[in-house]
N, C-alpha and C positions, 0 to 999 in steps of 0.2 A: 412535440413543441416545434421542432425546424418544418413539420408539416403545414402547421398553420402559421407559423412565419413566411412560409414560400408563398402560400395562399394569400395572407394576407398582401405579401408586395406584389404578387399579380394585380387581384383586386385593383390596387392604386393605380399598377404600372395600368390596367386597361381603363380606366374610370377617367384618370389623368388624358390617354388617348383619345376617348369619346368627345372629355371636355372642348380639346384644342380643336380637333377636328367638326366639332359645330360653332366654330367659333366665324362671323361671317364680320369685312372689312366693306366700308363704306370711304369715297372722298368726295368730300367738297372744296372746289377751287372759286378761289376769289380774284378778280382778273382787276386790279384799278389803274387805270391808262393816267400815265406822265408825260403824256403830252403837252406842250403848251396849248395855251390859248381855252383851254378845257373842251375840243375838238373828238378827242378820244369817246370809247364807249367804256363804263365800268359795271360789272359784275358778279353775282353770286353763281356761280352753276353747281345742279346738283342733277346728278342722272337717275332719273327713274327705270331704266332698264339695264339688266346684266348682259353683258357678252362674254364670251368664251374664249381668252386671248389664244387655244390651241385653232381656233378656228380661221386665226388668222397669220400664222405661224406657218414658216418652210425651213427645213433643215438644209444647211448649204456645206458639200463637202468635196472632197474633190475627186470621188469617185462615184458620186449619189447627187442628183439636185433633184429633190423633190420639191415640187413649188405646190404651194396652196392657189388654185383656182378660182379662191374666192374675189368679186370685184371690191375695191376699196371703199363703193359706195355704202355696201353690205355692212362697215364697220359702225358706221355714221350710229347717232342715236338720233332716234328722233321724241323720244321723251324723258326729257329736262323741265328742271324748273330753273328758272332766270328769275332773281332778285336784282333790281336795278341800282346802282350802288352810283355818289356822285363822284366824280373827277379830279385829280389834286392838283389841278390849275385851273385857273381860270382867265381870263383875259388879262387880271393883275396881278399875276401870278401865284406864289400854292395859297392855297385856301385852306387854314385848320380846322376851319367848321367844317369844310369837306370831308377831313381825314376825323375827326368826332364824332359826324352821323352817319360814317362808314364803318368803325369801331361798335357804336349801338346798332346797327343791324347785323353784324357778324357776331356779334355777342347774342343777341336775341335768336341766330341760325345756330349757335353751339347750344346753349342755352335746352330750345329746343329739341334737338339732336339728341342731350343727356335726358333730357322727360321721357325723351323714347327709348328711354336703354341704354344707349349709346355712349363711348365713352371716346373721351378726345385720346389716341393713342402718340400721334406723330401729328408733329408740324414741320412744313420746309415750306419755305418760298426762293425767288427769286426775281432780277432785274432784268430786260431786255432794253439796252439801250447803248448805244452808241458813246453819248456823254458828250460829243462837241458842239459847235455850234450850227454844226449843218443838220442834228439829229431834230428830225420831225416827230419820233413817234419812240416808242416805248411803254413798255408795261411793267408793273408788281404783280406778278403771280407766289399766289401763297397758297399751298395745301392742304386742306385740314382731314388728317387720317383718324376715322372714329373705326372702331372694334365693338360687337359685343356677342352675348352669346346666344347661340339660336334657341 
């Protein structure tokens, strides 16, 4: 009996391992510019190619500096999709329709996302902006972290 109990929690304990370990993570960022004037650019990006963050990675210590060789050009993707998203100002300032048909296409990109498996894990965004009166330019970056399993 404790034989096939140990067997059995292997079992799981590997089964459970396999699971996690095919498990592959996807993001999508959504970039909408708060700029005034509606001057900004807004976006959906979604990368179509994986990189290898080890490949771009140097261990810094203070008896070792190994540096990676790699140029930073090499990091670049160059196959993304771009969904064009509108701007939350506009010449008289924010525009709610702007932030409503920006809402229905990010919704239609989860949406999506979940048809293919995909499941929304993590959200975080953030602001880049100044906030005074001399701030020209600013963004809403929002992450959208999907999971699922291979």
């Amino acid at each position: 009996m404790k034989k096939l109990f140990a067997i059995t929690c292997l079992l799981l304990l590997l089964s459970t391992e396999s699971v996690s370990s095919q498990t592959e993570y996807k993001v999508i960022t959504s970039v909408e510019s708060i700029v005034p004037s509606g001057l900004g650019r807004s976006r959906i990006i979604s990368a179509n190619e994986t990189k290898n963050y080890k490949d771009y990675t140097s261990t810094q210590s203070a008896d070792d500096k190994s540096r990676n060789k790699s140029d930073r050009g090499d990091i670049r993707v160059k196959g993304f999709d771009e969904t064009k998203l509108l701007n939350f100002y506009n010449i008289a300032g924010i525009r709610f329709q702007n932030i409503a048909a920006n809402d229905a296409l990010i919704t239609s990109k989860i949406n999506t996302m979940i048809e293919e498996g995909w499941d929304l894990a993590f959200v975080t965004s953030a602001v880049e902006s100044k906030g005074d009166k001399t701030d020209k330019q600013g963004i809403f970056i929002t992450r959208y972290i999907f999971k699922r399993n291979k």
